[in-house]
N, C-alpha and C positions, 0 to 999 in steps of 0.2 A: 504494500500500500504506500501511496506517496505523499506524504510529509505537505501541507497545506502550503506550508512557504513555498515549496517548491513548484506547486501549484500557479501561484503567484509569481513567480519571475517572468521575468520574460528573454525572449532569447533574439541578439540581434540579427541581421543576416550575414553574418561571419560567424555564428551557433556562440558566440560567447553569450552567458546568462548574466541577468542584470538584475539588482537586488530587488525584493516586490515593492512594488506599488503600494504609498501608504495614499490612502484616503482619509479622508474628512469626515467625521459623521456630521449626518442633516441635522443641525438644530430648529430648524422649523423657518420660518419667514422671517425676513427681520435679520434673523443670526442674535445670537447673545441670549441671555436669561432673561424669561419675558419680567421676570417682580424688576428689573431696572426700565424697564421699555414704559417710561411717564413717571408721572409724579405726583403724588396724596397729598393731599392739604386734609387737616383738620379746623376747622370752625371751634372760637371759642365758646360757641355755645355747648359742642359736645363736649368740651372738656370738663364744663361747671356743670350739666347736667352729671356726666359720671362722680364728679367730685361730690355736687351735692345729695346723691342718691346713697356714696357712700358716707358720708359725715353722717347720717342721718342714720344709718345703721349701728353706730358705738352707742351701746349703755351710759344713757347719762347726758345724750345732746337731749333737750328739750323741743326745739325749735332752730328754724336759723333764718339770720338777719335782723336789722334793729325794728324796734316795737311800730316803727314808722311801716315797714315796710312790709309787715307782719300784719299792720293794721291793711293796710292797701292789699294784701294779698287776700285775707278775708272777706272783703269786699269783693275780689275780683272771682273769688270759689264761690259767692255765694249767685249768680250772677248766670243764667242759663245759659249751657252751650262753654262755660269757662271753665279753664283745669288747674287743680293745684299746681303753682309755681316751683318745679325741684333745682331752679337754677335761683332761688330766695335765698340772700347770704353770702351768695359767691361770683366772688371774679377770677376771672383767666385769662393770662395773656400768653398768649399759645405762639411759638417758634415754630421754624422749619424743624429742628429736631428737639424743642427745653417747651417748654411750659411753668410760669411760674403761677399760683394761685393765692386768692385774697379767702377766707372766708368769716364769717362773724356768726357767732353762736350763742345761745340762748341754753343753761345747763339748768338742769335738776338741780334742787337745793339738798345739800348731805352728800354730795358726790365731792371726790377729788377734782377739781380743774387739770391743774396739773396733770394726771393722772388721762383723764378727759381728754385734752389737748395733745396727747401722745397719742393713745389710741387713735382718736382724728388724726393725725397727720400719718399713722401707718397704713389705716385704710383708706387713707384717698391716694396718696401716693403708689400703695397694690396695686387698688383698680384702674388709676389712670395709666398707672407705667404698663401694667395689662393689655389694658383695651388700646390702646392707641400706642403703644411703641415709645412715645415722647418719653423724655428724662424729666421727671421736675424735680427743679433746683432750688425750690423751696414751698412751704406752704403755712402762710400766715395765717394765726388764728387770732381775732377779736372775742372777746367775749363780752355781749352787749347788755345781759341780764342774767338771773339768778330767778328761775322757775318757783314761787315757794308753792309748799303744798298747799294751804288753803286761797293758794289764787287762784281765778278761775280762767280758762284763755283768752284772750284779746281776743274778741269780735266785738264788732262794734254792731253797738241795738238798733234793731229796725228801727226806723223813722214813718210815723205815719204823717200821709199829706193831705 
């Protein structure tokens, strides 16, 4: 049986053989790895969305964003056809490849801050570096109030007219 390479040679017309033939494999259209063929942008909306969907899952965030905008948001949920705000609290200023975020919070009374403010910042950091690729290179936390237990939530009372 004859040896593939040998297969492959070729022989001139003076019978000398000539080493085989390397080819190319097809990489498709284009050529090169398609994940480089364009270029993803991210929207600082998706970033505070992810951000603020995780803040909001650590033990101990209350709320997020100041009582102003807390108040405007209740307003805006109560309101047909309108959806709770999960970008309320947070800003993102979103890079080609960094992301830095702002956000402000609202904690249970009896919890660590401290404590609080770590947890936030591992899980929004997780999910952002997760879901989008982006590095963030910091993430600021405000804390705008202190939840006590016999307060009730900021909505603001119907108005009759």
């Amino acid at each position: 049986m004859t040896d593939m390479t040998e297969q492959n040679r070729t022989t001139t017309p003076q019978g000398d053989t000539q080493p085989p033939v390397q080819t190319r494999k097809a990489t498709g259209r284009g050529g090169g790895d398609p994940s480089s063929r364009g270029r993803t942008t991210i929207a600082d909306g998706v970033v505070e969305k992810i951000a603020g969907l995780a803040a909001r899952d650590v033990l101990g965030v209350h709320a997020m964003g100041s009582g102003l905008s807390r108040t405007f948001g209740a307003v805006r949920d109560r309101v047909p056809g309108g959806s709770k705000s999960v970008t309320r609290g947070v800003k993102a200023e979103v890079g080609e490849v960094q992301t830095a975020l702002d956000l402000e919070i609202v904690v249970d009374y009896g919890v660590s801050i401290g404590d609080v403010a770590r947890d936030v910042r591992e899980n929004v950091i997780t999910a952002v570096e997760r879901m989008t690729g982006l590095e963030v290179v910091e993430v600021n936390i405000a804390v705008s109030d202190v939840k006590l237990p016999e307060e009730e939530d900021e909505e603001p009372e119907p108005r009759l007219q």
